[in-house]
matplotlib code that plots the C-alpha trace (Angstrom):
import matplotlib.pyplot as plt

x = [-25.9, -24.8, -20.9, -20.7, -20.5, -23.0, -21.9, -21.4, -21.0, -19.3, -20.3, -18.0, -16.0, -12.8, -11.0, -9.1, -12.5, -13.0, -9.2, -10.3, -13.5, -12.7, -10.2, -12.2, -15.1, -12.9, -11.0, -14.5, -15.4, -19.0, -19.3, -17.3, -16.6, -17.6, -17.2, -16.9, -18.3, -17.6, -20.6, -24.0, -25.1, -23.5, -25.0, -28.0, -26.2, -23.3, -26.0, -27.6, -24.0, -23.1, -26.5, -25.1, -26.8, -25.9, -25.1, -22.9, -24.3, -22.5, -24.9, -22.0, -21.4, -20.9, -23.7, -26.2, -26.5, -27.5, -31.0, -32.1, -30.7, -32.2, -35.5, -34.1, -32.7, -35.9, -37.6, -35.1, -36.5, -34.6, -33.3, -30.2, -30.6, -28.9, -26.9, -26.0, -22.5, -21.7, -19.9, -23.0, -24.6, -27.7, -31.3, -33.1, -30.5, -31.0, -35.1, -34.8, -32.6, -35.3, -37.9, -36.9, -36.7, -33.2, -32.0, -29.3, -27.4, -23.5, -21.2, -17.6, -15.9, -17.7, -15.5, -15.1, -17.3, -20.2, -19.8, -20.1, -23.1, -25.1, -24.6, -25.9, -28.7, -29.6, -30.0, -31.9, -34.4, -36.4, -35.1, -33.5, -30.0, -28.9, -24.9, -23.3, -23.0, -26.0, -27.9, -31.7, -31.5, -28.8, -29.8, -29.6, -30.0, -32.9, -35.2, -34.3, -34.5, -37.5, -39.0, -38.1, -40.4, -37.4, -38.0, -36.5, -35.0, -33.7, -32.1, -30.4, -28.9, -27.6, -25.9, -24.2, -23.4, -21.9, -19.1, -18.0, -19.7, -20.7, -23.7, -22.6, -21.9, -24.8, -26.7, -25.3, -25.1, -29.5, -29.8, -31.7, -30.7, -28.4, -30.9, -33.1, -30.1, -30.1, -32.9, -33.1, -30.0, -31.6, -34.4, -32.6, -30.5, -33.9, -35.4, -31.9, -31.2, -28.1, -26.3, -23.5, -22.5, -19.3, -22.8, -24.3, -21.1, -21.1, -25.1, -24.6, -21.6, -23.7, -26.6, -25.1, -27.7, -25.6]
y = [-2.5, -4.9, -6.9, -8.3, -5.5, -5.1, -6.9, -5.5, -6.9, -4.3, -4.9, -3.4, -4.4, -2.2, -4.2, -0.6, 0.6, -2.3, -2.3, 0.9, 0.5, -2.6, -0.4, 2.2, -0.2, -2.7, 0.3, 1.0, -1.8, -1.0, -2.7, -5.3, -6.4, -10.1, -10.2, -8.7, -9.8, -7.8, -9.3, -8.6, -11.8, -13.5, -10.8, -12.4, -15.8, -14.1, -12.2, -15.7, -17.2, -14.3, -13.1, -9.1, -6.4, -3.7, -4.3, -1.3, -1.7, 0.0, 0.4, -0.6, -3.8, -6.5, -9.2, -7.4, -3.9, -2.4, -1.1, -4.2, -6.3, -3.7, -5.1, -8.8, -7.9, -6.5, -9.5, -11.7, -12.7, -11.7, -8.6, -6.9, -3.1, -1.3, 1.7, 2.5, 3.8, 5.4, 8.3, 9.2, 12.5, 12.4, 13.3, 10.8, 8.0, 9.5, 8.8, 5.4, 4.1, 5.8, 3.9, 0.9, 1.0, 1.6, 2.7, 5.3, 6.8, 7.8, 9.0, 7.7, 10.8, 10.8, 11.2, 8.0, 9.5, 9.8, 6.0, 5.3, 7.8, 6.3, 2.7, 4.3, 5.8, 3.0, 0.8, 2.7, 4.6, 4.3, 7.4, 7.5, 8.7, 10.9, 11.6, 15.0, 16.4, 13.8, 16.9, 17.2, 18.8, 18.1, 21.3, 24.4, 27.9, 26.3, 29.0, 28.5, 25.0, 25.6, 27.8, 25.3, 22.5, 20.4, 17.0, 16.3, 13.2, 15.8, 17.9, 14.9, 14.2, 17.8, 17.8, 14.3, 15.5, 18.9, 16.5, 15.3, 11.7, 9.6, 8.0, 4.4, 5.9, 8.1, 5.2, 3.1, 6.2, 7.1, 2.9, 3.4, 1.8, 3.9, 4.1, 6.1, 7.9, 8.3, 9.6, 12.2, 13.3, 13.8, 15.8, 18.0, 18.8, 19.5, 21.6, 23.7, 24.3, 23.2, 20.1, 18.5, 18.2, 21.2, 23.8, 22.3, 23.0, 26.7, 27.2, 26.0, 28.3, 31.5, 30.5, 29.8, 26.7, 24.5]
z = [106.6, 109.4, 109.5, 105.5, 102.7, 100.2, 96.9, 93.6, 89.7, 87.5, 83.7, 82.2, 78.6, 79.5, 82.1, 83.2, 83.5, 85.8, 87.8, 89.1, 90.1, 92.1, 93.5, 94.9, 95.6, 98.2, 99.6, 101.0, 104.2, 102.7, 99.7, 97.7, 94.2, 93.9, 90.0, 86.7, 83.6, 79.9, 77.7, 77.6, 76.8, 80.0, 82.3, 83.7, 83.9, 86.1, 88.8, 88.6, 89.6, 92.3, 93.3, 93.6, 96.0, 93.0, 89.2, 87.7, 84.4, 81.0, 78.0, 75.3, 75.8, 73.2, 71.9, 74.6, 75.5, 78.5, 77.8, 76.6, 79.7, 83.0, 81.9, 82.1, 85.1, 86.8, 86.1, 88.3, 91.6, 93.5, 91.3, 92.3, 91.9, 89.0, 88.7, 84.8, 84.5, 81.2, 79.3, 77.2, 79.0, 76.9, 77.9, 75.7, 77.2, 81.2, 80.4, 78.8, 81.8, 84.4, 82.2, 82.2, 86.0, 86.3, 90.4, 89.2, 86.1, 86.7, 84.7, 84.0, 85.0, 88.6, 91.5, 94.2, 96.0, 93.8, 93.3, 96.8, 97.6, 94.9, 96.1, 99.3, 98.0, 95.8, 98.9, 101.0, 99.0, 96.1, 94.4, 90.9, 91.7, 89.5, 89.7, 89.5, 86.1, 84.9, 82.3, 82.4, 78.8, 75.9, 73.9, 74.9, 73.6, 70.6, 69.8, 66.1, 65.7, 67.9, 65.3, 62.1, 63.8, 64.7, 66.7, 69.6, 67.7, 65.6, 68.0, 69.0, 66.3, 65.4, 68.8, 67.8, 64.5, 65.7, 67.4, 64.3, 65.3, 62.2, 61.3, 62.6, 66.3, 66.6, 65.5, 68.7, 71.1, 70.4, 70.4, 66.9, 63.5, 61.2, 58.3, 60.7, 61.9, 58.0, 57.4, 60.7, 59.2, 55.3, 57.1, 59.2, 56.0, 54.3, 56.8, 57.6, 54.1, 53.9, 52.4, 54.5, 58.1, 57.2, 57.5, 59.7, 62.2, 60.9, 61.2, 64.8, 65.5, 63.8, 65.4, 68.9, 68.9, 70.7]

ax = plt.figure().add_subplot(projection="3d")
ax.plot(x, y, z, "-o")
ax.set_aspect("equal")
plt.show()
């Protein structure tokens, strides 16, 4: 990595979120924090400004959010890589970063260490890095919704709704518009036979779906 440490930008709209990640970043001789920036729609113009080795990239950020700016990113010459740190351990979210051409997906609630081995990996090899606890699958235990013709969409959105999550914030967490959050919803009410998110919870608790 030779004598001057790799360089990060933390986007990030939670300046605690940020105090301790510059923390355990410049404890590390490795790697250094040489900014922070908490809207999307000032992201490119601040890698332009500090020309990072690694962006630590939230997905809720204001005016901008982060699937829409890795593709902006990627197409910067020179583009910095990016490692998308989140609390949402979704599937559908985990593909869409890896799509998009994302270098890594971490969790809020990874340990220093994790931080610092994905940086690592991200560098050096041309594997998505996955960090510990990242899930490959959101629903488990779905032989009956299986056997109702659920979408995976749908799925989705029963998991969201089974933790008491509104239409509004499912909307943002699945990146989709609330009238098709709306609408999923309507369907899933059709197809389960019941009529409000109350049976929904108790279908899923009887059912063990979830």
């Amino acid at each position: 990595m030779g004598n001057q440490p790799n360089t990060i930008l933390i986007c990030e709209d939670h300046q605690i979120v940020i105090d301790g990640l510059v923390s355990i970043i410049n404890n590390d001789k490795s790697y250094k924090v040489v900014g922070a920036v908490n809207d999307g729609g000032l992201v490119v113009q601040e890698i332009k400004r500090f020309q990072p080795d690694i962006i630590l990239l939230d997905l809720n950020l204001p005016n901008k959010n982060g699937l829409e700016l890795i593709g902006e990113i990627k197409a910067l010459k020179p583009s910095p890589k990016i490692i998308v740190l989140t609390m949402y351990n979704n599937e559908s979210i985990v593909k869409k970063v890896k799509q998009n051409n994302a270098n890594g997906f971490l969790l809020k609630n990874c340990s220093s260490n994790d931080l610092l081995t994905a940086f690592d990996s991200v560098l050096n090899n041309n594997i998505f890095y996955m960090g510990k606890g990242v899930k490959n699958d959101v629903v488990e235990n779905d032989g009956f919704l299986e056997s109702i013709k659920l979408t995976r969409r749908e799925r989705e959105i029963i998991l969201e709704l089974s933790k008491g999550y509104n239409v509004p914030k499912i909307a943002k967490l699945l990146f989709i518009s609330p009238r098709t959050v709306e609408t999923h919803k309507k369907n899933i009410f059709k197809k389960l036979n019941i009529h409000n998110s109350i049976d929904l919870i108790k279908l899923i608790n009887e059912k063990k779906l979830l």
